[in-house]
C-alpha positions in Angstrom: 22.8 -18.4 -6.0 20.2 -16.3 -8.0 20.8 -12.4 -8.0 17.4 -10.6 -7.2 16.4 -7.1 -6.8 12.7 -6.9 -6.1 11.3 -3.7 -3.9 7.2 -3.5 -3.2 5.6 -1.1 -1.1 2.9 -2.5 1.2 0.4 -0.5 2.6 -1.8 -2.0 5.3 -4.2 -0.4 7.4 -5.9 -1.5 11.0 -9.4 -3.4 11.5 -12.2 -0.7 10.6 -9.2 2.3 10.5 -9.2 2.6 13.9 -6.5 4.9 15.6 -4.8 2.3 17.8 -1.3 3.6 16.8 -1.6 6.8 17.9 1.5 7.9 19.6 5.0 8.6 17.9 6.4 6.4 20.7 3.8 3.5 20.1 4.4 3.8 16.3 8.1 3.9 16.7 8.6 0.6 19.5 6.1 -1.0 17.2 8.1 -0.7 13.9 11.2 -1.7 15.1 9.7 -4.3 16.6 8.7 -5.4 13.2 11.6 -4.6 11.2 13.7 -7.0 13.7 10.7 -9.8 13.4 11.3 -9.4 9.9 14.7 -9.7 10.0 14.5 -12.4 12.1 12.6 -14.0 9.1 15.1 -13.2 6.3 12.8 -10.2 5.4 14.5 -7.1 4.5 12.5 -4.1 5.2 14.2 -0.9 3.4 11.9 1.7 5.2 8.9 1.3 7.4 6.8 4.2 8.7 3.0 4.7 9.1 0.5 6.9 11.1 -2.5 6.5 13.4 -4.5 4.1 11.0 -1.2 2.2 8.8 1.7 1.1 8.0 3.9 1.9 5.0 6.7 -0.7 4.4 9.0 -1.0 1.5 10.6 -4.4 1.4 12.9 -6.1 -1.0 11.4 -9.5 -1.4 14.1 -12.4 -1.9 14.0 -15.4 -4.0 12.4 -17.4 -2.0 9.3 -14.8 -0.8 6.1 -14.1 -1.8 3.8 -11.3 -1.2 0.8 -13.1 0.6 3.8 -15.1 2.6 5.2 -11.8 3.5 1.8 -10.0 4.6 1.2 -12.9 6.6 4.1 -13.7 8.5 4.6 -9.9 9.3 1.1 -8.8 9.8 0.5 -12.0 11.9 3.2 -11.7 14.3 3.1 -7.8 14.6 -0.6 -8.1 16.2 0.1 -11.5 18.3 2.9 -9.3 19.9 0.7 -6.0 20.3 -1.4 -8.4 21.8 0.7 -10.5 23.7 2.7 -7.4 25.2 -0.6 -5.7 26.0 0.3 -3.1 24.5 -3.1 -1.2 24.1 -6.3 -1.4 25.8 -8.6 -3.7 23.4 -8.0 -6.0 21.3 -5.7 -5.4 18.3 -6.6 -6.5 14.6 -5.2 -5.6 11.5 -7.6 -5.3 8.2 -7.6 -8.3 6.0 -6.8 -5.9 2.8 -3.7 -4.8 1.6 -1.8 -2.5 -1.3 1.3 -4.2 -2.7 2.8 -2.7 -6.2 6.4 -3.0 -7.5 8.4 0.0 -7.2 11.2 0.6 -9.5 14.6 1.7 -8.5 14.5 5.0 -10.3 11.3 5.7 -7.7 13.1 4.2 -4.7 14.0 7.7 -3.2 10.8 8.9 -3.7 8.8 6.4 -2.2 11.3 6.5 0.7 10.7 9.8 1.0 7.1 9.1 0.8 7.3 6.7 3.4 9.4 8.7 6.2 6.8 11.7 5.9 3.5 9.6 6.3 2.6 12.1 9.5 2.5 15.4 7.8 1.0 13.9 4.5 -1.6 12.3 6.4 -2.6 15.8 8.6 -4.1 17.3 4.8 -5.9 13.4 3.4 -6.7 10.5 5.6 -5.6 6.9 4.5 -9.3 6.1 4.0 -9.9 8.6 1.7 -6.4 8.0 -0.1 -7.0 4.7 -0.1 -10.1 4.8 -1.8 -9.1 7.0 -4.4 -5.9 5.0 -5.3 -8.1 1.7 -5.8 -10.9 3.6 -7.6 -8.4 5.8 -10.0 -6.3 2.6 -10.7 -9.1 0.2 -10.9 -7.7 -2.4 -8.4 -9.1 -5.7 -7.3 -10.1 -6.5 -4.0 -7.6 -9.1 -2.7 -7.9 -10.2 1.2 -5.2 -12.8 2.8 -6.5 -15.3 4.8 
């Protein structure tokens, strides 16, 4: 049985930005939702949290996982449900991009920390425009899942 200790934070935003999840109570249903879907799929989400726009998730992948596997079972499933449930008005659609990067365990607690306060960072930057900056700054490739 192989010992493994892998944590990446994912970072994934909705189709075009738009501010579907824009209620603490829609944000919060829709997160555990997806933390017990993960689960459900021998995913182990440390801390998930997001704002109008995205979703934060810290997850510790297992032996067995992939990043692109990951994105796509949870990402998948999360807007079939939103969907399904009718949960908003129009049609739901997440962005084809996404940020993974290792994190490692002497930055867990800040990341966490990160994470749980995406609301009040988000009220002085938008995700856009921090988005932008982090791929520009750290010279990042374009990488879509499909």
């Amino acid at each position: 049985m192989p010992f493994i200790k892998v944590y990446i934070h994912f970072v994934w935003s909705t189709k075009n930005w738009e501010p579907f999840l824009s209620s603490n109570e829609l944000r919060h249903k829709f997160f555990v939702h997806i933390r017990e879907n993960a689960k459900g799929k021998d995913i182990h989400i440390d801390h998930i949290n997001g704002f109008v726009d995205h979703v934060h998730c810290l997850i510790s992948l297992g032996a067995d996982q992939t990043i692109q596997k990951t994105m796509q079972l949870i990402k998948g499933e999360s807007s079939f449900w939103i969907n399904h449930h009718q949960v908003l008005q129009d049609k739901f659609e997440w962005q084809e991009e996404y940020f993974a990067v290792s994190v490692s365990e002497s930055q867990l607690n800040k990341v966490r920390n990160y994470i749980l306060k995406q609301e009040m960072h988000h009220q002085k930057k938008t995700f856009q425009d921090e988005y932008e900056e982090f791929i520009e700054r750290y010279g990042f490739q374009r990488f879509e899942d499909k």
